[in-house]
C-alpha positions in Angstrom: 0.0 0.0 0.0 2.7 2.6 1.0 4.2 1.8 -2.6 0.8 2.5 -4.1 0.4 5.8 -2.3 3.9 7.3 -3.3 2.5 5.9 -6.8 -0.4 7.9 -6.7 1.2 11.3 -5.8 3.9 11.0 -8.3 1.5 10.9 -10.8 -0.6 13.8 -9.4 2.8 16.0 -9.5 3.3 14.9 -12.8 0.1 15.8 -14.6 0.2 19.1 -16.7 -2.5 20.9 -14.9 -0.4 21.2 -11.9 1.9 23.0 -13.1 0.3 25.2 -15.6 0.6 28.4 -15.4 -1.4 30.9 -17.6 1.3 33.5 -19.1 -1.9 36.3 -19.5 -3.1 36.4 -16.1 -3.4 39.9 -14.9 -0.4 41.2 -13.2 -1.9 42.7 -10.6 -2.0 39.4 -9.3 1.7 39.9 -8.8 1.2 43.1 -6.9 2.6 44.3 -9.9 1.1 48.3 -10.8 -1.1 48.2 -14.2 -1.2 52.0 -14.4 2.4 52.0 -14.1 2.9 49.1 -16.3 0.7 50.9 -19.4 2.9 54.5 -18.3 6.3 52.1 -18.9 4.5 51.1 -22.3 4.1 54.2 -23.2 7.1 55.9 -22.5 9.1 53.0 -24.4 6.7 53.6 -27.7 5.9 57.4 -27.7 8.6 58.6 -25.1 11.8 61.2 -25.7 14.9 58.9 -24.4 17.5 61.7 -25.1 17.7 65.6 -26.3 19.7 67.3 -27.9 19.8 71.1 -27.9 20.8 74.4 -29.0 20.2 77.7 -27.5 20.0 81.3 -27.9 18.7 84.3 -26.6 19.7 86.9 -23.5 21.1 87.6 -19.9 20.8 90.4 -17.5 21.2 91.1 -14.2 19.6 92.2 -11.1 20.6 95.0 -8.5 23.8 96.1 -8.2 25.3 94.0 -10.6 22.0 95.4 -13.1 23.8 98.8 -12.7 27.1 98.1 -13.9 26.3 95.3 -16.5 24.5 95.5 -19.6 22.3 92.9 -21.2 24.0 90.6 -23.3 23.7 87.8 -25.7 23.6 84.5 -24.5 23.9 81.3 -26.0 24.9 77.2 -25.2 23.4 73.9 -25.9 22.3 70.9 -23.5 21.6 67.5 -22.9 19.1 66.0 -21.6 18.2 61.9 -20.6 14.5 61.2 -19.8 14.0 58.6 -17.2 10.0 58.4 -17.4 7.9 61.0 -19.7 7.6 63.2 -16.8 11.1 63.2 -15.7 14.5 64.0 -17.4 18.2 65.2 -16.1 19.9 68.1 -18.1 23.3 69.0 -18.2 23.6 72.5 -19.9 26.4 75.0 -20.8 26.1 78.0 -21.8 28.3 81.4 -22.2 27.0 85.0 -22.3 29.2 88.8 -23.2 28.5 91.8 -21.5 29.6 95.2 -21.5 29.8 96.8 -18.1 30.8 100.3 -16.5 32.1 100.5 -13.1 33.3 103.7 -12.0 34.1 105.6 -15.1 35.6 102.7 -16.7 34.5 100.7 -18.9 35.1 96.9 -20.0 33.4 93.6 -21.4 32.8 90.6 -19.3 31.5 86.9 -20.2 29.7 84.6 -17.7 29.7 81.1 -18.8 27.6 78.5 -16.7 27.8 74.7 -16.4 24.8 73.4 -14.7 23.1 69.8 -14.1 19.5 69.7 -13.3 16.1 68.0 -13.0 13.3 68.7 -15.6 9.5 68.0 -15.0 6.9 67.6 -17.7 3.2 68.2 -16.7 1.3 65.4 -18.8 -2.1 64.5 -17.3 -5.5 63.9 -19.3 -7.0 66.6 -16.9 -5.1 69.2 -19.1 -6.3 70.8 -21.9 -4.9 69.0 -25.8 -3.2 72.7 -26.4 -1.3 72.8 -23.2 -0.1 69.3 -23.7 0.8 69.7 -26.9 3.5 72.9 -26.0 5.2 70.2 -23.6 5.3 72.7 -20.9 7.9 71.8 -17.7 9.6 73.2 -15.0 13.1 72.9 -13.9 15.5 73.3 -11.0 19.0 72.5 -11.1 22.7 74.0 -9.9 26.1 74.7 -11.0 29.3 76.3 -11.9 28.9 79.8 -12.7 32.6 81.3 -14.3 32.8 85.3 -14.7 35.9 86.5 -17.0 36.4 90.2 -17.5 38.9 92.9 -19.0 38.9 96.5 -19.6 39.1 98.0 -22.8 42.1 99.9 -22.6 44.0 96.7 -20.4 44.4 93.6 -22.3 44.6 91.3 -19.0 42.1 89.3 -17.7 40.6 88.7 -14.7 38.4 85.9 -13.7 36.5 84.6 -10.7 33.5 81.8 -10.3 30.7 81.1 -7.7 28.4 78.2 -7.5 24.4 79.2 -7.9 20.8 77.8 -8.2 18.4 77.7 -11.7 15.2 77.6 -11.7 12.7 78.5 -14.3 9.9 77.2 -16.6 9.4 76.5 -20.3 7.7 75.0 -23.1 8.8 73.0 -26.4 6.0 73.0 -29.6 6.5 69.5 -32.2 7.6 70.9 -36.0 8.2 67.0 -36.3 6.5 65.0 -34.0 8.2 63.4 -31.2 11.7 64.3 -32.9 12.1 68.0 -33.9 11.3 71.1 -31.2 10.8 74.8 -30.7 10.8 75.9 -27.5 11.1 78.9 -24.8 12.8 78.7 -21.6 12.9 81.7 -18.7 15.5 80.7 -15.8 16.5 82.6 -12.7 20.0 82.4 -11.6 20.8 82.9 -8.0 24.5 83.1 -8.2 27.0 82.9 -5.2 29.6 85.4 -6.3 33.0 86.0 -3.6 32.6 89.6 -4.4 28.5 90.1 -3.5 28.9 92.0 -1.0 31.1 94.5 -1.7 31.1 97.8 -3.3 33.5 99.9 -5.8 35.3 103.0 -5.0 32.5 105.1 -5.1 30.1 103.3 -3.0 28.1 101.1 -5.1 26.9 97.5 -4.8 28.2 94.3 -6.5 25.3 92.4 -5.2 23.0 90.3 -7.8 21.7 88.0 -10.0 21.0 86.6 -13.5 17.8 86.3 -15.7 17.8 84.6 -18.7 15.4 84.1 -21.6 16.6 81.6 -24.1 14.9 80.3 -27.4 15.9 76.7 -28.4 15.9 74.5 -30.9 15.6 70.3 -29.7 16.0 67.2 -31.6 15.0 64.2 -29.6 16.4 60.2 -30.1 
């Protein structure tokens, strides 16, 4: 009898149906997310992976430094690697010229910036088709911020750097879907300058910070 039962069982453990397993059974039965497995789906069939960009537009400055530094043109490129379609990370260089007074005398001066940081799409079905399709996103990010200048009667140069905070907003409109953009980006620069708090000869401040208004032109693997 013993040799029956031991019989019996191996024949239960070998029959197909014990061991089938249907390969369409709703993952959720796994504890497995659908919602994020249909977002994964679509992000590896419609997503951006990696951008490419070039950039142009302007820089000025705020308070004292506002004073002494004119407006200049500004321009750089960046790169940027999308994790989810919500979420990318950017590294972005870019250089601006200014021309400056500072007590009578005069000069040019070039800021150029190397920053890393996090961009955030806002795609939700709650949003109207036109605001999803200008791609708008917000960004925050930090950096390297290197400031060269020279006189214009001295050919020397003098250069100093700081560390600083971006943060700004933009949009990007499709000329070729999913591949080619336009878009508009507006950043504030909080820069960390070792010279912020002082003044020049005649009293006035060296304190402030960047804006910058860029237009830019993407193309997306």
């Amino acid at each position: 009898m013993k040799h029956i039962r031991h019989f019996a069982l191996l024949c239960v453990l070998l029959t197909p149906s014990a061991w089938a397993i249907d390969i369409y059974e709703d993952a959720s039965s796994y504890g497995y997310d659908l919602k994020q497995e249909q977002e994964d789906e679509i992000f590896f069939y419609e997503g951006r992976f990696v951008d490419f960009s070039l950039r142009l537009g302007s820089r000025t400055f705020t308070q004292g430094l506002g004073l002494h530094f004119g407006t200049g043109f500004q321009f750089g490129g960046s790169m940027t690697y999308f994790f989810t379609r919500r979420f990318g990370l950017e590294l972005a260089i870019d250089d601006s010229m200014h021309q400056f007074l500072i007590d009578g005398v005069s000069g040019w001066a070039t800021l150029l910036d190397v920053l890393l940081r996090g961009k955030y799409y806002f795609l939700s079905d709650a949003y109207s088709k036109a605001l999803l399709f200008a791609n708008p996103h917000i960004f925050v990010g930090g950096g390297q911020f290197i400031r060269t200048k020279w006189l214009d009667d001295v050919p020397a140069k003098t250069k100093d750097n700081g560390f600083g905070f971006d943060f700004g907003a933009g949009f990007e409109v499709p000329i070729k879907e999913r591949q080619v953009f336009l878009g508009v980006e507006a950043s504030y620069q909080l820069i960390f300058f070792q010279d912020e708090s002082d003044k020049t000869d005649e009293g006035a401040p060296l304190n402030g910070d960047a804006v910058s208004l860029l237009g830019k032109l993407t193309y997306s693997f």
